[in-house]
mmCIF entry with sequence, helices, sheets and N, C-alpha, C, O atoms, coordinates in Angstrom:
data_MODEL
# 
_entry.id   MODEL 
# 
_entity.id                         1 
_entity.type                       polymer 
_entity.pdbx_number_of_molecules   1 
# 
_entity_poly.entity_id                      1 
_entity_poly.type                           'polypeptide(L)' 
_entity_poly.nstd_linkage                   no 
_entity_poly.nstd_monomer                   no 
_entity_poly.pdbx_seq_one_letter_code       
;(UNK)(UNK)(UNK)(UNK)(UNK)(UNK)(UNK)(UNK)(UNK)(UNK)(UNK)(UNK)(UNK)(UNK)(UNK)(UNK)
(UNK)(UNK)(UNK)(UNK)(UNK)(UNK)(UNK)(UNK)(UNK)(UNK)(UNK)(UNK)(UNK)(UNK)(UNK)(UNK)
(UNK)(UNK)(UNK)(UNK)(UNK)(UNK)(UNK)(UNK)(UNK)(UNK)(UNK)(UNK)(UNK)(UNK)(UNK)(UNK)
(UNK)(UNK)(UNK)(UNK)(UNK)(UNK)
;
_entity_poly.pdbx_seq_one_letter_code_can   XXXXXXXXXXXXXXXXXXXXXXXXXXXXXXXXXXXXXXXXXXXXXXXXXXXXXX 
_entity_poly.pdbx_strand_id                 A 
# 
loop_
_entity_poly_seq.entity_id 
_entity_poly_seq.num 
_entity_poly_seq.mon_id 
_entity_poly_seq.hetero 
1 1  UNK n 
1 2  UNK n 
1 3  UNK n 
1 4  UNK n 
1 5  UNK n 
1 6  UNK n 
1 7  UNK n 
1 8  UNK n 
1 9  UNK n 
1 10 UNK n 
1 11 UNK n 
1 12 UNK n 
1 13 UNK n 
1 14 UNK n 
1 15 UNK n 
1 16 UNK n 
1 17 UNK n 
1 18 UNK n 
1 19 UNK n 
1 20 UNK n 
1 21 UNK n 
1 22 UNK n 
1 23 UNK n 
1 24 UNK n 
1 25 UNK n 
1 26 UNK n 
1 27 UNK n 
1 28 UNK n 
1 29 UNK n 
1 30 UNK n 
1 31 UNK n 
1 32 UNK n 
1 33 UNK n 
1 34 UNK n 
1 35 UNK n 
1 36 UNK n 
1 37 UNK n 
1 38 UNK n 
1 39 UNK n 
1 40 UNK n 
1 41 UNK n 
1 42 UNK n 
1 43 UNK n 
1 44 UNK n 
1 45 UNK n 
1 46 UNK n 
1 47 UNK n 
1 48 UNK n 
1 49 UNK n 
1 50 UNK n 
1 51 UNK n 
1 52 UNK n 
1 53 UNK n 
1 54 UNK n 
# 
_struct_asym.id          A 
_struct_asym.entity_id   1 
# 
loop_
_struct_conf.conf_type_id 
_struct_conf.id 
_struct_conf.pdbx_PDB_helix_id 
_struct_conf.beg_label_comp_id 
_struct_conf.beg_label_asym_id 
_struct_conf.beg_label_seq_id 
_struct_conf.pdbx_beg_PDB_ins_code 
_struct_conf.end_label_comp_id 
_struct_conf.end_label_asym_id 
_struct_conf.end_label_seq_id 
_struct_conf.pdbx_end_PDB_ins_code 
_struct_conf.beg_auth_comp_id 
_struct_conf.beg_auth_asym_id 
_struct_conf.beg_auth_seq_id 
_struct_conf.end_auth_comp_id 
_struct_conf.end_auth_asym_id 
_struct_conf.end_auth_seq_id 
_struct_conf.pdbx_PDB_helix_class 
_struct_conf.details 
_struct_conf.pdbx_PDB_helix_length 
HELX_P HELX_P1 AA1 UNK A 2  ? UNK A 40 ? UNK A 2  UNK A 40 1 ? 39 
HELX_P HELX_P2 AA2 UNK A 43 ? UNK A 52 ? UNK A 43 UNK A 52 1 ? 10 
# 
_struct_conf_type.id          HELX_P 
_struct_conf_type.criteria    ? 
_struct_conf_type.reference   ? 
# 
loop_
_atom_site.group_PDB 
_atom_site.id 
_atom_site.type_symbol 
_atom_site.label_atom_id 
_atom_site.label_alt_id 
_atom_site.label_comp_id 
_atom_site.label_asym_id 
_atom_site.label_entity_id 
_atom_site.label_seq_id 
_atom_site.pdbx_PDB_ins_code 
_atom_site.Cartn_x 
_atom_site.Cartn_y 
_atom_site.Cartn_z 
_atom_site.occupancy 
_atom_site.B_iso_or_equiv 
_atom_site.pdbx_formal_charge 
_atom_site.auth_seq_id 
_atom_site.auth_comp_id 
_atom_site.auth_asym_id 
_atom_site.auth_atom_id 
_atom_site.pdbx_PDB_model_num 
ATOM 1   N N  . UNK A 1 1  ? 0.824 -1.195 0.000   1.00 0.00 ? 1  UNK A N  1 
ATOM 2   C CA . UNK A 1 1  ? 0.000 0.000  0.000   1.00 0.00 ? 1  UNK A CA 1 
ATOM 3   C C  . UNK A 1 1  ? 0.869 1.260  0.000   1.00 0.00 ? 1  UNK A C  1 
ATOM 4   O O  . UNK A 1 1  ? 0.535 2.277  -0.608  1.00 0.00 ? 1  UNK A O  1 
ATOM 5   N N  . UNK A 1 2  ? 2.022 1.147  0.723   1.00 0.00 ? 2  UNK A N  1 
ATOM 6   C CA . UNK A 1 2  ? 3.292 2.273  1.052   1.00 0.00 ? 2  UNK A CA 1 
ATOM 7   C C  . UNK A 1 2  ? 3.490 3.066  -0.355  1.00 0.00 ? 2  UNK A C  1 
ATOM 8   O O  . UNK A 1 2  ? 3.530 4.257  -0.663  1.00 0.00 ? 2  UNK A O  1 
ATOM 9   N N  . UNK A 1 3  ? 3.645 1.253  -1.397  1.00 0.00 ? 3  UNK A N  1 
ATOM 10  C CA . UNK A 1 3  ? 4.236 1.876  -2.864  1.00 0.00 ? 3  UNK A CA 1 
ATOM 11  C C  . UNK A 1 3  ? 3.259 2.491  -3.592  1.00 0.00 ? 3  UNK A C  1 
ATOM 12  O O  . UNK A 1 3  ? 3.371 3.493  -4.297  1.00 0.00 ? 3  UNK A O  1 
ATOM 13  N N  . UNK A 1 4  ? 2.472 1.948  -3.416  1.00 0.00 ? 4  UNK A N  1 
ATOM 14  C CA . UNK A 1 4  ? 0.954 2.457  -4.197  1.00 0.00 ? 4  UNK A CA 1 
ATOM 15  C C  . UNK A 1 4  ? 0.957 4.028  -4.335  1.00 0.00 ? 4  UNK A C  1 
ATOM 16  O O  . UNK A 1 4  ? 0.797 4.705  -5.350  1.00 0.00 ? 4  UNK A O  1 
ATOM 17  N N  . UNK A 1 5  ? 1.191 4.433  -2.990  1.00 0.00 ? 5  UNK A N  1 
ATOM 18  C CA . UNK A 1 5  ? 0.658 5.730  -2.476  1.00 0.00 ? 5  UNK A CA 1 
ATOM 19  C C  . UNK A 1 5  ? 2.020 6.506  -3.327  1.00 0.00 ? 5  UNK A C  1 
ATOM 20  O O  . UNK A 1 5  ? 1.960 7.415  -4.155  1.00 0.00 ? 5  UNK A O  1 
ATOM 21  N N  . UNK A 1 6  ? 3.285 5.757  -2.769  1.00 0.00 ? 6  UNK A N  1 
ATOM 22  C CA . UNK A 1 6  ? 4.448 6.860  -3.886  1.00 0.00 ? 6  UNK A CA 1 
ATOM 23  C C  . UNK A 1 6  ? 4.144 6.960  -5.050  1.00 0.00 ? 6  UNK A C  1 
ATOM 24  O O  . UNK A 1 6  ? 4.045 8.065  -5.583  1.00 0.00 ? 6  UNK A O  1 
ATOM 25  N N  . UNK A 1 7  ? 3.910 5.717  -5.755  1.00 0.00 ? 7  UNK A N  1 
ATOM 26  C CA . UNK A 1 7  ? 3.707 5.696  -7.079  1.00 0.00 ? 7  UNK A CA 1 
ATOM 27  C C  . UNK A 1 7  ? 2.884 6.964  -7.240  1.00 0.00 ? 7  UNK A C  1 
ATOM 28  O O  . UNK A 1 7  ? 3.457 7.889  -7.816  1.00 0.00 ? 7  UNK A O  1 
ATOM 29  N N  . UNK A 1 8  ? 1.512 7.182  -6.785  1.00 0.00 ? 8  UNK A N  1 
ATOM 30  C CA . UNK A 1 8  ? 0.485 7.882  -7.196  1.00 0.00 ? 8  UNK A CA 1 
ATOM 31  C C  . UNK A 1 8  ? 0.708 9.658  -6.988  1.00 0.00 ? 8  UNK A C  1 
ATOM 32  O O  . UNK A 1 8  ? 0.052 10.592 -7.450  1.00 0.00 ? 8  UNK A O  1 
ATOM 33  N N  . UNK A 1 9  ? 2.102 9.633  -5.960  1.00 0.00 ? 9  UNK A N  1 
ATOM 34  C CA . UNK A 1 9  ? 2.470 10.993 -5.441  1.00 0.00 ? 9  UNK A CA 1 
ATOM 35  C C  . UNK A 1 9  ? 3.457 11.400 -6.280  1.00 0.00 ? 9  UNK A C  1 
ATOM 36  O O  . UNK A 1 9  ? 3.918 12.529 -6.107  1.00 0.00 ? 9  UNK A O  1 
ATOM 37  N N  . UNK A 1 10 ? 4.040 10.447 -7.494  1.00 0.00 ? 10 UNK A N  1 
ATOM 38  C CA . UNK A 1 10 ? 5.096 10.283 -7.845  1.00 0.00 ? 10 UNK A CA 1 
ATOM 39  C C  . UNK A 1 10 ? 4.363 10.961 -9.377  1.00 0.00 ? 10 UNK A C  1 
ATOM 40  O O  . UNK A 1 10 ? 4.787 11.947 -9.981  1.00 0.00 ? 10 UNK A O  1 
ATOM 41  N N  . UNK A 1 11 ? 3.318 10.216 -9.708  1.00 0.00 ? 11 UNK A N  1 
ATOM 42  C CA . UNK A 1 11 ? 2.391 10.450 -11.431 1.00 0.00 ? 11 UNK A CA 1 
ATOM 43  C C  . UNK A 1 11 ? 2.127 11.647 -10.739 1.00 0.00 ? 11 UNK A C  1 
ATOM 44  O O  . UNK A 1 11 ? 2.879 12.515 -11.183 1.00 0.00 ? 11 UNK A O  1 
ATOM 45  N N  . UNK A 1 12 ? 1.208 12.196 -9.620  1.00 0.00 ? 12 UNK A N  1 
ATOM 46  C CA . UNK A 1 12 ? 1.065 13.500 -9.365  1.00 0.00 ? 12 UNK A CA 1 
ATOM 47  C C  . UNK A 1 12 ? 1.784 14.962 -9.920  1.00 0.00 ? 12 UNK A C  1 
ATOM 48  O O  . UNK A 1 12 ? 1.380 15.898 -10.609 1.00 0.00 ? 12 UNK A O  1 
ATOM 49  N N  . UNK A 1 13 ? 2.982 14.653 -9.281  1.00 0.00 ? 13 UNK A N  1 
ATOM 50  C CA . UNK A 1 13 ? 4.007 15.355 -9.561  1.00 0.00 ? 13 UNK A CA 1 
ATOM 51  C C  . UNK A 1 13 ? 4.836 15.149 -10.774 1.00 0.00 ? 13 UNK A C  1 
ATOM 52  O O  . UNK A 1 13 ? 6.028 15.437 -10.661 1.00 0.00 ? 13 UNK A O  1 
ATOM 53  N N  . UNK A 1 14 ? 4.445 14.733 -11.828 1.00 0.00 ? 14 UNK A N  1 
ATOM 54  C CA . UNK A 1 14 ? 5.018 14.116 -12.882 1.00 0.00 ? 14 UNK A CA 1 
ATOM 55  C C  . UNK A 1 14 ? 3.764 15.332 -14.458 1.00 0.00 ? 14 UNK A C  1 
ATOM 56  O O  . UNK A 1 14 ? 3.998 15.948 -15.497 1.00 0.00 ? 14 UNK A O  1 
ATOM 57  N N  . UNK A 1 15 ? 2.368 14.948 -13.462 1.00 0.00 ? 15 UNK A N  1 
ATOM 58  C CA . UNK A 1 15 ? 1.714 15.810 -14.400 1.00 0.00 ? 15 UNK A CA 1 
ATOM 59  C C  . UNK A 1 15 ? 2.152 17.169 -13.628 1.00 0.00 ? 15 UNK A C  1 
ATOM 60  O O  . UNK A 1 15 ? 2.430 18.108 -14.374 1.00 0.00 ? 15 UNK A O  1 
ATOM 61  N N  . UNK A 1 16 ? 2.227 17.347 -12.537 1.00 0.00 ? 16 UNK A N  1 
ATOM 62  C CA . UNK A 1 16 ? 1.973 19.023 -12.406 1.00 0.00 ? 16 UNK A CA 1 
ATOM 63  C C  . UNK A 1 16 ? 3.387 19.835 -13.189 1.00 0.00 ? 16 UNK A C  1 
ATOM 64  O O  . UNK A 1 16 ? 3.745 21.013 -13.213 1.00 0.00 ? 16 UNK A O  1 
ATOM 65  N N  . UNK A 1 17 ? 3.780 18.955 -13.604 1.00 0.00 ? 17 UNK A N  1 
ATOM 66  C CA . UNK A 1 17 ? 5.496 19.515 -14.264 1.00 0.00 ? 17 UNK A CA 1 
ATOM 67  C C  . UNK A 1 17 ? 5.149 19.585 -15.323 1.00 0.00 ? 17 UNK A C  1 
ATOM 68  O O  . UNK A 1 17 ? 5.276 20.692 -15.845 1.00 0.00 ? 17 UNK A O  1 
ATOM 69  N N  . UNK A 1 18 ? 4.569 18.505 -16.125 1.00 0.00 ? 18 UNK A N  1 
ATOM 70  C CA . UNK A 1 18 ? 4.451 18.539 -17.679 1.00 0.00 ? 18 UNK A CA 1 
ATOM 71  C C  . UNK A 1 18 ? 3.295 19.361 -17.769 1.00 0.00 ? 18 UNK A C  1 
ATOM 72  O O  . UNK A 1 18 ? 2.953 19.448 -18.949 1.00 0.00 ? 18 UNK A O  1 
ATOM 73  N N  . UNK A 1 19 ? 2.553 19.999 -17.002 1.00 0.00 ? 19 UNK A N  1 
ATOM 74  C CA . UNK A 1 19 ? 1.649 21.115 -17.022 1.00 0.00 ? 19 UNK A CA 1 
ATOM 75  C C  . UNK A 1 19 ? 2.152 22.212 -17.125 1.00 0.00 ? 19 UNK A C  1 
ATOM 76  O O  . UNK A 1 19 ? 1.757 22.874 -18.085 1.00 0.00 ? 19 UNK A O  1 
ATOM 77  N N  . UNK A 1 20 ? 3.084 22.773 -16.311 1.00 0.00 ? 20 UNK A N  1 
ATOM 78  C CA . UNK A 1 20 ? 3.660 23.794 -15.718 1.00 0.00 ? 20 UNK A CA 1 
ATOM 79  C C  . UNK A 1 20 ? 4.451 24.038 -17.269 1.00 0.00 ? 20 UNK A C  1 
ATOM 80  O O  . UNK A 1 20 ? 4.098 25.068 -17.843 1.00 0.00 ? 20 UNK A O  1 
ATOM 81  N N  . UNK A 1 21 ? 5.378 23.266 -17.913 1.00 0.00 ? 21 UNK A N  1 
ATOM 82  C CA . UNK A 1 21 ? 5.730 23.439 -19.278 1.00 0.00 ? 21 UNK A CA 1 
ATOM 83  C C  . UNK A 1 21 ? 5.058 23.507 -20.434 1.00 0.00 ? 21 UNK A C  1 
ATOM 84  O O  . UNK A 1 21 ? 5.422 24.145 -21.422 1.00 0.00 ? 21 UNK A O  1 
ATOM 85  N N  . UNK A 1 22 ? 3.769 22.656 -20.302 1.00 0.00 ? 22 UNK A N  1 
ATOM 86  C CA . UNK A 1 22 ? 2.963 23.322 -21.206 1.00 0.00 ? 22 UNK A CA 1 
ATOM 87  C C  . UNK A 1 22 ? 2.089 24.697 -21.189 1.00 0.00 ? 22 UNK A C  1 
ATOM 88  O O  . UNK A 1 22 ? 1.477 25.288 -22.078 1.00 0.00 ? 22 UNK A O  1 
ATOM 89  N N  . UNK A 1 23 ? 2.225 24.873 -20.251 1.00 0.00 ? 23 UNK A N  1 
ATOM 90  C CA . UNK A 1 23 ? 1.744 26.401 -19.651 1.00 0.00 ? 23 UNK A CA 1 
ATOM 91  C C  . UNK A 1 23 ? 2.866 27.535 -20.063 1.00 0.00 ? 23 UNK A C  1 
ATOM 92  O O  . UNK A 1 23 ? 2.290 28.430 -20.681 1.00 0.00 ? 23 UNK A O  1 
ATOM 93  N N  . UNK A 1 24 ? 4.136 27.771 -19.942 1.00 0.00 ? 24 UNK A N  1 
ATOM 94  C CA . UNK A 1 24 ? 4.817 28.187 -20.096 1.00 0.00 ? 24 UNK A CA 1 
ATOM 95  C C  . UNK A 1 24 ? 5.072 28.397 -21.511 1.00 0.00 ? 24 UNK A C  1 
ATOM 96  O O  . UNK A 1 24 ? 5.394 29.519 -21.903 1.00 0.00 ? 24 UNK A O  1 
ATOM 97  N N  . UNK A 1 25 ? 4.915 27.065 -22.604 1.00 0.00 ? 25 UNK A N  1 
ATOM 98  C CA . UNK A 1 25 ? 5.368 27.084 -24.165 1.00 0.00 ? 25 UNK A CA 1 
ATOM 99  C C  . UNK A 1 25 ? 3.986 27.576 -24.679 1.00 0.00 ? 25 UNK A C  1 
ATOM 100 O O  . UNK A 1 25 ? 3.944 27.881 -25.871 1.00 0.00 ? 25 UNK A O  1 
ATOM 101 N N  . UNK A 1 26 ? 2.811 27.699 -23.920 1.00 0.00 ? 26 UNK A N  1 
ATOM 102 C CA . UNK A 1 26 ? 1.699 28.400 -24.374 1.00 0.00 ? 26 UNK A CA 1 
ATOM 103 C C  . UNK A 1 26 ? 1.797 30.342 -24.342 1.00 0.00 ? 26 UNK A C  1 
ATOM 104 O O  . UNK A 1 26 ? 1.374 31.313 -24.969 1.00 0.00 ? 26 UNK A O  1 
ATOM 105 N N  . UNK A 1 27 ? 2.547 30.046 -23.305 1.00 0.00 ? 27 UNK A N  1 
ATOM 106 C CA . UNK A 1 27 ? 2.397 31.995 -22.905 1.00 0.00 ? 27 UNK A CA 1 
ATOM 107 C C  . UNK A 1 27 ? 3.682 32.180 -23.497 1.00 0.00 ? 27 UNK A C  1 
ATOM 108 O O  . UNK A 1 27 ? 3.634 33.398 -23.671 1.00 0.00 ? 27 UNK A O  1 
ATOM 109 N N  . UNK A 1 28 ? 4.784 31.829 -23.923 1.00 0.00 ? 28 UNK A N  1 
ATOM 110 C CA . UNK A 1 28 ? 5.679 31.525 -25.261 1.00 0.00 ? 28 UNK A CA 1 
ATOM 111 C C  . UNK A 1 28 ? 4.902 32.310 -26.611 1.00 0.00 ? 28 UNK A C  1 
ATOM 112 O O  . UNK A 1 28 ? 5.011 33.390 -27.190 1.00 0.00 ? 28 UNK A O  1 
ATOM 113 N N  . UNK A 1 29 ? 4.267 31.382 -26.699 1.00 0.00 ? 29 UNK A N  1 
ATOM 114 C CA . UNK A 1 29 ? 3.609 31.417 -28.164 1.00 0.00 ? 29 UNK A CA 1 
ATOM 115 C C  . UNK A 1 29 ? 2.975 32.448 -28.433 1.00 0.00 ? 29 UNK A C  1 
ATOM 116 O O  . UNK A 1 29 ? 2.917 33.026 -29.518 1.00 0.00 ? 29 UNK A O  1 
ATOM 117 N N  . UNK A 1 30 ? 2.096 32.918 -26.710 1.00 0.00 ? 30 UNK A N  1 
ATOM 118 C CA . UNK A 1 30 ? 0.900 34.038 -27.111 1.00 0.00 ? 30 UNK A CA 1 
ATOM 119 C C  . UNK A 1 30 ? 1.714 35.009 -27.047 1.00 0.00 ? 30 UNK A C  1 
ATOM 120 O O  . UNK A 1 30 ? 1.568 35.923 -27.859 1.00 0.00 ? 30 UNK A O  1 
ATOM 121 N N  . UNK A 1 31 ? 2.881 35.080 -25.980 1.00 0.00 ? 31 UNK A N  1 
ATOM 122 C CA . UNK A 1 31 ? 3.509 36.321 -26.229 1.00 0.00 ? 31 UNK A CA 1 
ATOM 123 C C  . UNK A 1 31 ? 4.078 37.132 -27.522 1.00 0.00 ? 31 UNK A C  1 
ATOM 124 O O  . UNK A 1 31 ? 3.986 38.314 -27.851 1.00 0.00 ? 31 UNK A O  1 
ATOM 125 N N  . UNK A 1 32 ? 4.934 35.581 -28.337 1.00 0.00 ? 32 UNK A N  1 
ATOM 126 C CA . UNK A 1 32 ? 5.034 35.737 -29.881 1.00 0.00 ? 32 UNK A CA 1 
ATOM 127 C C  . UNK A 1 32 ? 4.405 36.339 -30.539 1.00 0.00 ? 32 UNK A C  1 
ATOM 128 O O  . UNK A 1 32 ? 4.886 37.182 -31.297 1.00 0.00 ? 32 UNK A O  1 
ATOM 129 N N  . UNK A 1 33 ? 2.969 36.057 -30.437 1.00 0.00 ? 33 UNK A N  1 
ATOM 130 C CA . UNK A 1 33 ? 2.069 36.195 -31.637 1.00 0.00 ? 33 UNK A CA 1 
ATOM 131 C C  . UNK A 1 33 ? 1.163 37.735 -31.284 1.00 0.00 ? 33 UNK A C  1 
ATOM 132 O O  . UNK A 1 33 ? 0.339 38.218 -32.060 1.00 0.00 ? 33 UNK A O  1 
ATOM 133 N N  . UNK A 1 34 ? 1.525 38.291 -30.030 1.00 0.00 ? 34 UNK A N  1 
ATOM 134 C CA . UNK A 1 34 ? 1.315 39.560 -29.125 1.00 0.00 ? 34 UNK A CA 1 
ATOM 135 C C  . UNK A 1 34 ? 2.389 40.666 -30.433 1.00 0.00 ? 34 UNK A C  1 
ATOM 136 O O  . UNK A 1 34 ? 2.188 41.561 -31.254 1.00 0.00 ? 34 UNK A O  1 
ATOM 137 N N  . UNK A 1 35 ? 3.869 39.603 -29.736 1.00 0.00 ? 35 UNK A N  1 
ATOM 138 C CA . UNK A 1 35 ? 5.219 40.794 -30.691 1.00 0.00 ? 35 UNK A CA 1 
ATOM 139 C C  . UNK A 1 35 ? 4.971 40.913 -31.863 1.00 0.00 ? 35 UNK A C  1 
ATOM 140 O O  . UNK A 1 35 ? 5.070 42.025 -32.382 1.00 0.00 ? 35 UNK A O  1 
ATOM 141 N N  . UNK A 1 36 ? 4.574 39.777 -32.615 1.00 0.00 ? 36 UNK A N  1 
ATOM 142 C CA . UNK A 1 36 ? 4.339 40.458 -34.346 1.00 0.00 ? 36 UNK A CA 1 
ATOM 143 C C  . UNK A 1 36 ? 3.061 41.649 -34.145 1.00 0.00 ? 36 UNK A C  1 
ATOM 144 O O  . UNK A 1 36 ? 3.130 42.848 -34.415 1.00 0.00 ? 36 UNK A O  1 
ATOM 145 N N  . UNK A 1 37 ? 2.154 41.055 -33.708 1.00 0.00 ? 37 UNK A N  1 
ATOM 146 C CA . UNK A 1 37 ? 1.268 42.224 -34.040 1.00 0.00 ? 37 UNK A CA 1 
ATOM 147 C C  . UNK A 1 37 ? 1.467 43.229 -33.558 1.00 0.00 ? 37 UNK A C  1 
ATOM 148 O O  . UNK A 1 37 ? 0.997 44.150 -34.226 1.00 0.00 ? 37 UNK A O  1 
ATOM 149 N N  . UNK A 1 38 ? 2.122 43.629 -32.384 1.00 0.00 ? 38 UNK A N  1 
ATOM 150 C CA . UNK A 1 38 ? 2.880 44.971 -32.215 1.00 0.00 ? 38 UNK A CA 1 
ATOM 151 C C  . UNK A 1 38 ? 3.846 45.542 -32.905 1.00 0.00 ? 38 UNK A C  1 
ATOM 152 O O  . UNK A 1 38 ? 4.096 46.737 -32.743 1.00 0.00 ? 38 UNK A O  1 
ATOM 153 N N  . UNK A 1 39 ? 4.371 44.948 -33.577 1.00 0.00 ? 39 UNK A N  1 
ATOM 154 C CA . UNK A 1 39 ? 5.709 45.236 -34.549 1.00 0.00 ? 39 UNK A CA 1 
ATOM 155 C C  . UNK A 1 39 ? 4.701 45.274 -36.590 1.00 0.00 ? 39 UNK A C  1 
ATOM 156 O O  . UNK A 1 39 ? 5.222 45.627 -37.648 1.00 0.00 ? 39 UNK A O  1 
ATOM 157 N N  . UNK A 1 40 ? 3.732 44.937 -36.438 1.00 0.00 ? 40 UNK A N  1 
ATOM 158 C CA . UNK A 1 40 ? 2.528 45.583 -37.471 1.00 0.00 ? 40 UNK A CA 1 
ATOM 159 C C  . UNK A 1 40 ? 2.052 46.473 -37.038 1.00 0.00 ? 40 UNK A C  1 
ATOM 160 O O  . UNK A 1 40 ? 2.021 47.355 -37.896 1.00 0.00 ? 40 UNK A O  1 
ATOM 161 N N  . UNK A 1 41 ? 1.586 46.813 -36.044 1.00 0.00 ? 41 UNK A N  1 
ATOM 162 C CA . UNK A 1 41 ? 1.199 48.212 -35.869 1.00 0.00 ? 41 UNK A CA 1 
ATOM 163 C C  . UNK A 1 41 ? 2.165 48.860 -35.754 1.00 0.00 ? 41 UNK A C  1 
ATOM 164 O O  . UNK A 1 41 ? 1.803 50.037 -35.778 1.00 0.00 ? 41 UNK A O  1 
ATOM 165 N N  . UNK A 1 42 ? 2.973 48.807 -35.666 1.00 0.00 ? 42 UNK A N  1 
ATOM 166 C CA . UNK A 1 42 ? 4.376 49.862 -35.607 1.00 0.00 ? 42 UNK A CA 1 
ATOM 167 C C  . UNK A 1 42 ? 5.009 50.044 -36.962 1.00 0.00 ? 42 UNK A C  1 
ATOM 168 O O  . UNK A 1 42 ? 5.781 50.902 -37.388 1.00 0.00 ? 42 UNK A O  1 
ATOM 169 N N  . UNK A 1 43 ? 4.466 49.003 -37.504 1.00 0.00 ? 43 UNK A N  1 
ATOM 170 C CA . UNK A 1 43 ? 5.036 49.314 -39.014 1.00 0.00 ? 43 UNK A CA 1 
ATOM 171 C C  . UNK A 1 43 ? 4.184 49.933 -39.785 1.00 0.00 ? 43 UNK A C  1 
ATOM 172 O O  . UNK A 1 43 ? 4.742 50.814 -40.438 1.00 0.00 ? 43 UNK A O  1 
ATOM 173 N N  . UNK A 1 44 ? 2.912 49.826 -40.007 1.00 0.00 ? 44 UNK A N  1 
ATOM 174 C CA . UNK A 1 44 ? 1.866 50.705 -40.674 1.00 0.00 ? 44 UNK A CA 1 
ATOM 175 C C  . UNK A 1 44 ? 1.411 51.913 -39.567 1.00 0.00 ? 44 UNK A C  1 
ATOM 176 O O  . UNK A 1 44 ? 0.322 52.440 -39.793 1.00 0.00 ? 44 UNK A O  1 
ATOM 177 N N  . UNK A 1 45 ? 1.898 52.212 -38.816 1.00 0.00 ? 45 UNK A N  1 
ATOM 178 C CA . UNK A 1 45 ? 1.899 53.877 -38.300 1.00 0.00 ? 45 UNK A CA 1 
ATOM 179 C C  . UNK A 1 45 ? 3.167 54.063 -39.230 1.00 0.00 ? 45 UNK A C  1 
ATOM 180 O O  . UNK A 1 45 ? 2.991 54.554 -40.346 1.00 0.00 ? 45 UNK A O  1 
ATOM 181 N N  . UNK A 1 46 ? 4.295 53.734 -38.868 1.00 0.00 ? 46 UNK A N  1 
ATOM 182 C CA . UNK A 1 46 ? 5.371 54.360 -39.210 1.00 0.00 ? 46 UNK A CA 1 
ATOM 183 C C  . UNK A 1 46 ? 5.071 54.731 -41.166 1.00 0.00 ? 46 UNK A C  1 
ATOM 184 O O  . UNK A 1 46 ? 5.346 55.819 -41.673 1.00 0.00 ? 46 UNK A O  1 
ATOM 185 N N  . UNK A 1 47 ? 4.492 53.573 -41.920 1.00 0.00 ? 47 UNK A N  1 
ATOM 186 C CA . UNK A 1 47 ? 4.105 54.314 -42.844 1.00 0.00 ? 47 UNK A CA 1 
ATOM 187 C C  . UNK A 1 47 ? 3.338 55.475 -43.235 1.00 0.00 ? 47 UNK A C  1 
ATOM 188 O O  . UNK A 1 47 ? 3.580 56.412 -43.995 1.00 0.00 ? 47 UNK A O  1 
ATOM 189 N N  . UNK A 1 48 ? 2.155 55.105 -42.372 1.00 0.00 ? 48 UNK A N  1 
ATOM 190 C CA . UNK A 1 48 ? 1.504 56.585 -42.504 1.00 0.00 ? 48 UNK A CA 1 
ATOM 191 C C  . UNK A 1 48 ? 2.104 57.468 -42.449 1.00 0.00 ? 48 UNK A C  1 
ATOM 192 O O  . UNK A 1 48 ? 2.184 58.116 -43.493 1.00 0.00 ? 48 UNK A O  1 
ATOM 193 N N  . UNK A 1 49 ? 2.885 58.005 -41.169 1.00 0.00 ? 49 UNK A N  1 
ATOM 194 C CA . UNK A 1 49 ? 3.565 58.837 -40.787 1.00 0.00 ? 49 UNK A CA 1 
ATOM 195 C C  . UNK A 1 49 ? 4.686 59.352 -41.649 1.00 0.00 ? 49 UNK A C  1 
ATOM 196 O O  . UNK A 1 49 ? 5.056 60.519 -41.773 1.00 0.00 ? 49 UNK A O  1 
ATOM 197 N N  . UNK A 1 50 ? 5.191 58.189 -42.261 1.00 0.00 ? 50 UNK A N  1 
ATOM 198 C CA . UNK A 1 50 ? 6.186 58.965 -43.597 1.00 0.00 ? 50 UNK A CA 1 
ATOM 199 C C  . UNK A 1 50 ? 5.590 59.202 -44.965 1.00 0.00 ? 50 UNK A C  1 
ATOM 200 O O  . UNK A 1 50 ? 6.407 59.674 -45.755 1.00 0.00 ? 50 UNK A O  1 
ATOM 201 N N  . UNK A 1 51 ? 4.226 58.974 -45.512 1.00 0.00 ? 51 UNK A N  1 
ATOM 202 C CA . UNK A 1 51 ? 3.603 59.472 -46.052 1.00 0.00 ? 51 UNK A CA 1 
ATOM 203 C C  . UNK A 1 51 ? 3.320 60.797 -46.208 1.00 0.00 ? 51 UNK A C  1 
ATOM 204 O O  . UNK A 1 51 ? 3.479 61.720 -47.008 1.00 0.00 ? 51 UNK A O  1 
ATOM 205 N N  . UNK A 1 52 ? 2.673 60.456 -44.770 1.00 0.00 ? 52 UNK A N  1 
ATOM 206 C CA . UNK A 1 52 ? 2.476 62.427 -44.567 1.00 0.00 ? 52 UNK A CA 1 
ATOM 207 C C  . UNK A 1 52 ? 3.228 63.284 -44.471 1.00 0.00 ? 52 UNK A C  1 
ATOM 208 O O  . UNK A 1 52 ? 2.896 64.464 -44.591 1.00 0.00 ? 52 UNK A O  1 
ATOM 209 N N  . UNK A 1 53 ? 4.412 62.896 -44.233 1.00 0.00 ? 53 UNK A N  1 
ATOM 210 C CA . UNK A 1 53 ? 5.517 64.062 -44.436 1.00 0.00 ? 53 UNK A CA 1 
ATOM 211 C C  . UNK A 1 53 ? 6.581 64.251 -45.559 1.00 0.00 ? 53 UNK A C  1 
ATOM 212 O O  . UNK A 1 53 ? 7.629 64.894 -45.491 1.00 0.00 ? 53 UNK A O  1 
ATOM 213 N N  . UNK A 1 54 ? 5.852 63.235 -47.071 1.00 0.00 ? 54 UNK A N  1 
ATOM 214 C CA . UNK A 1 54 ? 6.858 63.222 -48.332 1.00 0.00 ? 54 UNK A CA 1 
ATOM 215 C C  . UNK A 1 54 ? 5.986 64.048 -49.359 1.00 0.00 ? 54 UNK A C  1 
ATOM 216 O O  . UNK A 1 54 ? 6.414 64.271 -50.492 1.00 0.00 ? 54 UNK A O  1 
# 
């Protein structure tokens, strides 16, 4: 019963890790996909903006 219980404390802690990394390569990704679209809006202001002053 002793092992049972490690075993099961053992898978416990086995998902809360492979969670914790998939959590992490998710807010990875969204952050990514945050920077391009900030770096598009920064690029079509910056056109406008040199438009209007050629």
């Amino acid at each position: 019963m002793k092992t049972f219980g490690v075993v099961i404390l053992g898978l416990i802690a086995l998902a809360v890790i492979v969670v914790l990394i998939v959590v992490e390569i998710i807010e990875l990704a969204v952050g990514a996909v945050l920077l391009l679209i900030a770096l598009g809006i920064v690029w079509w202001l910056w056109r406008k903006v040199k438009r209007r002053f050629e």
